[in-house]
N, C-alpha and C positions, 0 to 999 in steps of 0.2 A: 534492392533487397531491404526488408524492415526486419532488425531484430528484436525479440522482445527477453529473453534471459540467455544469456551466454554461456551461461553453465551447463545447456544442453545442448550439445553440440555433436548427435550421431557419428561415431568412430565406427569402419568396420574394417575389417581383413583387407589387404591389397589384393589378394587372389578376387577380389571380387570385381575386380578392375573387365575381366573380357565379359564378365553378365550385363555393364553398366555400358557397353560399346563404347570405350573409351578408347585408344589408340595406347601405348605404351610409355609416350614420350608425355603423355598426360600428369605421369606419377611420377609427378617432380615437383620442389618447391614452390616453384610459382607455378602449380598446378592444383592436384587434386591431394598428393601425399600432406600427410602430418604427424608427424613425427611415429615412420614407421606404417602407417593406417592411411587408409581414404578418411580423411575427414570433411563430412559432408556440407557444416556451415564454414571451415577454413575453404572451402574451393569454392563457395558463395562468395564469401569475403571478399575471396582474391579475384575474383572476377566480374562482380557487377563493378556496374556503370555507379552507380552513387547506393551508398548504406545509411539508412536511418534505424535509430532507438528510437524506443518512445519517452525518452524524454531526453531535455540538453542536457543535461546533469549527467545522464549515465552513460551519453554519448564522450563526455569527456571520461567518468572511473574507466572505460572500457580501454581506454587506452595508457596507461598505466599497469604496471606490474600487479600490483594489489588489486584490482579489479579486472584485468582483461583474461584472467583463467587461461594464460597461455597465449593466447593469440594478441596480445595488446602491443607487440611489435610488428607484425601483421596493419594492424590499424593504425599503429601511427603512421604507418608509409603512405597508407592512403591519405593522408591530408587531408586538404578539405574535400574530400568523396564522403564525409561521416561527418552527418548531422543530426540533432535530436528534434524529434517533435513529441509533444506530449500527446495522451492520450484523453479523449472524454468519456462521458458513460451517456446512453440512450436516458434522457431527462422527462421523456415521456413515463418509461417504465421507473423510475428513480424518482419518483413525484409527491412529498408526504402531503399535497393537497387532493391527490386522485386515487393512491395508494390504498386500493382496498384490503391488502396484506395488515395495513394495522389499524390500533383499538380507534382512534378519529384521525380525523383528517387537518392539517395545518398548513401553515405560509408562515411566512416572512413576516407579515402584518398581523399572524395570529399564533406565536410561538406558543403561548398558555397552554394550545390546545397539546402541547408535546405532553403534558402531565397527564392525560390518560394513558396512553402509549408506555412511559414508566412503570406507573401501575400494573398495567396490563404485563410488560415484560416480566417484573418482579415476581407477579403469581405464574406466570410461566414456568420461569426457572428457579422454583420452589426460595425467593429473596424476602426478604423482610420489607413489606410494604411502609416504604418509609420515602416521603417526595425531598427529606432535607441529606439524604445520602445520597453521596457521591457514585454514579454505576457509570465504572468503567465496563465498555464493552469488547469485545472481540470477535472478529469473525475473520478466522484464518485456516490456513494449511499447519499445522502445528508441527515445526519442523524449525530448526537451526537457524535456514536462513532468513525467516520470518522473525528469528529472536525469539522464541515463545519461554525458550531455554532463560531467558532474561526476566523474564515476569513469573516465570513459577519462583523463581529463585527472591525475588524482591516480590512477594506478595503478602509476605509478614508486615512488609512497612506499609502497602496498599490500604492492608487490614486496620494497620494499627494506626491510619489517618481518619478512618470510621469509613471508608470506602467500599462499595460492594463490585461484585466482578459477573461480571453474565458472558457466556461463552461459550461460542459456536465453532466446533471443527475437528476435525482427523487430520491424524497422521503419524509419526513417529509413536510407536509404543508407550517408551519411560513416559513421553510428556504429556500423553493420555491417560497416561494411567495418573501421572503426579495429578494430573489438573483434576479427577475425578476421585482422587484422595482425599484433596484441598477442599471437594464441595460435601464429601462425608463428612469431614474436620470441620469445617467452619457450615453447618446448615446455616440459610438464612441469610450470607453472608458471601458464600458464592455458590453461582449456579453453572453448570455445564449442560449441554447437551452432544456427545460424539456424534458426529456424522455433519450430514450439512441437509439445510429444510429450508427455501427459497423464504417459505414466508416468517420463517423466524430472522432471516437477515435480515427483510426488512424492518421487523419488530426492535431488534436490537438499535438499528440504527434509528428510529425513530421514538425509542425508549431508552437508551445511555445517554447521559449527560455530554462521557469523553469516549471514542474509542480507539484505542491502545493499538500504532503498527511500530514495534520495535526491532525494524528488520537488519539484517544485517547489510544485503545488498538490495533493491530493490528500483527493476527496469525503472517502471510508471508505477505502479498501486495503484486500483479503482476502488477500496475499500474507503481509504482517506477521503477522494471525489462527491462519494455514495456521503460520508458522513456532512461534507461542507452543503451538500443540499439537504438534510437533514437535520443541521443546527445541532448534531451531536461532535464538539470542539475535538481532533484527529490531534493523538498526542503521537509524534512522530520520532523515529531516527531522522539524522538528518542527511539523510543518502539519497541518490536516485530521484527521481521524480515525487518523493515523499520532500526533498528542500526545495524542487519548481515549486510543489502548487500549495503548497502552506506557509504563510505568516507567524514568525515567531510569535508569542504576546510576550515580548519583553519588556521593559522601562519605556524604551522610547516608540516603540509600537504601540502600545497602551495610550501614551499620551497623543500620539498619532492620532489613534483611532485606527489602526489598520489591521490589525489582528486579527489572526482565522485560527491559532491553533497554538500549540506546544511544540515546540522543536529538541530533541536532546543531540548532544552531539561530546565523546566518543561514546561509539554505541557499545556499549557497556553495563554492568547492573551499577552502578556508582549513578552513572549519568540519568539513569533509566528512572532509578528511585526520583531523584532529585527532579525532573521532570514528573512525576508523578505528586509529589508535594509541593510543587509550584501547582499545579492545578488544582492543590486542595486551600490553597491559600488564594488563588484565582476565585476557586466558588464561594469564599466566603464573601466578596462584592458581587453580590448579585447584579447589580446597576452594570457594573462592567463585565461582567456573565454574558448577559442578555445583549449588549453590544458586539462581542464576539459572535454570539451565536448569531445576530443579523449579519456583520459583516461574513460572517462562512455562506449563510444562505445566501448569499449576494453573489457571492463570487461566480462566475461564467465556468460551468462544469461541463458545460455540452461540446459537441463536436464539430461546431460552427469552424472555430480560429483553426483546429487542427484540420479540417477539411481543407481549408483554406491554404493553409499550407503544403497538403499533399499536392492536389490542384496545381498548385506555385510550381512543387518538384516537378508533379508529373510533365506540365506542359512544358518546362526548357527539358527536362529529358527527349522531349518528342522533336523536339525545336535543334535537337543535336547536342544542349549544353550539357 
């Protein structure tokens, strides 16, 4: 069984029990019950042969109080039955060298060419065509546990770092509405768009400088993935599969040479900001910019290693183990 968010977890009535052809003795703890209800992924849980997440990160929060949403003593029992694999994204379709979705086409060996793409995004989303401003982007569910609640609240210091904001997505009321307050209030400065439009995601992501996931919990993220092949630097919480597949740039990363991104950690608007003004202190070394931005496009996003690894599970599963 592969889980991907644990917080949706189908609960329904136990009467439901003789529709499901279940026998009686089924609605019991180490059954189907939970607490009171059929709970549809606790009786997955508790009954496959081996549990994966998609990522090792959240294969451990899940078992913990604070992130297992109830069932995290449930999972610990399992032991090693729960393991994480990360997820990839189809590199074909996630390609800004074949991406006909945006203004030119680029590589690794031809970042430059991301400066139409900027352009391009800014007269989209009514921004102030400017190539030395900082565009953070977004493209989320705008909801709680994406953190979006964190970025409307810290977008006075975003602003006040000369930073502009482009931004894609639905969901929660207040924070549609705040965000489409924010691009009244500040024309120029930020742009929104409600709803979701395949080729503006990849506009943004191939015209933002950084793009902003400050989730609170977060399985895998393919949005961060989509930006590391894109060379637009994923400022991240550091939860979930958002701390597998991103590299801090901190002191010793930097001198490394191994950085892919911004990491904040606790996920909070204190941390949030201060991750945000590290990356505006980031862009002002362009030299060391453009070496992030290679090493992200570098990074292995596709779904080779994690096939490899299903593969791996699948066949000792068949093998009996």
């Amino acid at each position: 069984m592969t889980v991907h968010n644990l917080a949706f977890q189908g609960q329904y009535g136990h009467d439901l029990l003789p529709a499901l052809g279940l026998p009686a003795r089924a609605y019991a703890i180490d059954g189907v019950e939970y607490y009171g209800t059929i709970g549809f992924l606790k009786a997955g849980l508790q009954l496959s042969d081996r549990i994966t997440t998609v990522s090792p990160t959240y294969a451990a929060e899940i078992r913990t109080p604070e992130g297992g949403m109830g069932l995290d003593g449930l999972l610990r029992s399992r032991g090693n039955a729960v393991s994480g694999i990360l997820n990839g994204i189809d590199i074909g379709v996630w390609n800004p060298a074949t991406d006909a979705a945006i203004a030119a086409p680029f590589d690794v060996t031809r970042i430059a060419g991301r400066a139409a793409n900027k352009k391009a995004l800014q007269q989209k989303l009514g921004l102030d065509v400017d190539p030395n401003a900082l565009v953070f982007g977004v493209v989320s569910r705008l909801s709680w546990q994406k953190g979006l609640d964190l970025l409307l609240e810290r977008l006075p210091a975003l602003l006040g770092a000369g930073g502009q904001l482009a931004l894609l997505g639905s969901g929660e009321p207040g924070l549609a509405h705040g965000f489409a307050a924010a691009a009244t209030l500040h024309r120029g400065r930020v742009g929104m768009m409600n709803g979701y439009d395949e080729g503006l995601a990849h506009l943004i992501q191939a015209g933002s400088d950084v793009i902003v996931v400050p989730s609170r919990f977060e399985p895998c993220g393919l949005t961060q993935l989509c930006a590391l092949r894109y060379g637009a630097l994923p400022l991240v919480s550091r939860v979930g599969g958002l701390a597998d597949t991103i590299i801090d740039a901190n002191e010793v990363a930097l001198a490394a040479g191994v950085g892919t991104g911004i990491q904040f950690n606790p996920v909070s608007g204190d941390a949030l900001e201060g991750a945000i003004l590290r990356s505006c202190e980031l862009w002002r070394d362009r030299q060391a910019w453009r070496k992030l931005q290679k090493n992200a496009m570098k990074t292995d996003v596709s779904w080779n290693r994690p096939a490899a690894a299903y593969a791996r599970l699948y066949r000792d599963l068949a093998a009996g183990g």
